[in-house]
N, C-alpha and C positions, 0 to 999 in steps of 0.2 A: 531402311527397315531397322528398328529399335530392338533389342532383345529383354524383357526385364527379369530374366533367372538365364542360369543356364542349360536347365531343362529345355527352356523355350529354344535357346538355342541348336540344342540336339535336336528338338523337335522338328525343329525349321516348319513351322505353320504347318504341319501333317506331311507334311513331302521327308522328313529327317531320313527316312530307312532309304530313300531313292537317292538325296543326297548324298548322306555319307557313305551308299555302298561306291558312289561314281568317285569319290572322292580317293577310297581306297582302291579299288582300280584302277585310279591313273598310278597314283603312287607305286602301286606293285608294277605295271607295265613300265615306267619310269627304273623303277628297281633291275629290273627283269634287263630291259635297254642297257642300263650300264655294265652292268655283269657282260652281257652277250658281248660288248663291246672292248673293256678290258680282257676280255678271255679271248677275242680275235686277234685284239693287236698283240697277245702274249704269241698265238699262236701261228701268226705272221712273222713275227720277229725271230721264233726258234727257226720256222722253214727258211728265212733268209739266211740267218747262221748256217745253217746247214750246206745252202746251195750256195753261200761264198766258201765255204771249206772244202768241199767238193771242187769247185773252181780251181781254190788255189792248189789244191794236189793234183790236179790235172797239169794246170800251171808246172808244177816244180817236176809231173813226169814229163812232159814235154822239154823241157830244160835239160833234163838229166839222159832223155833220150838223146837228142842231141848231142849232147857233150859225150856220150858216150860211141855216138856214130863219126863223132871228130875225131874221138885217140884211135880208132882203129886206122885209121888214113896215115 
């Protein structure tokens, strides 16, 4: 298909308003996708922070109980 202005092109042969609204609703769902997706892995990444720092203070009370149930001996 040939287009000879760019009217015609908007136009797309009378279909133009069904065209380019599908057009921009992918784009925004595309949009929308990435977003939801960098905002996941942001928020996946602080919970792991969290529950390895948790971990490791459990880690170092365990340690220190320890070491502390050995000086009393």
């Amino acid at each position: 298909m040939q287009f000879n202005s760019f009217s015609e092109v908007l136009a797309m042969g009378g279909y133009g308003a069904y065209v380019w609204s599908s057009v921009a609703i992918v784009f925004a769902v595309l949009l929308m996708l990435i977003v939801h997706s960098c905002t996941a892995k942001n928020r996946t990444l602080r919970l792991l922070r969290i529950e390895q720092e948790r971990a490791e203070k459990i880690s170092q009370a365990k340690v220190a109980n320890a070491q502390a149930l050995f000086d009393k001996r």
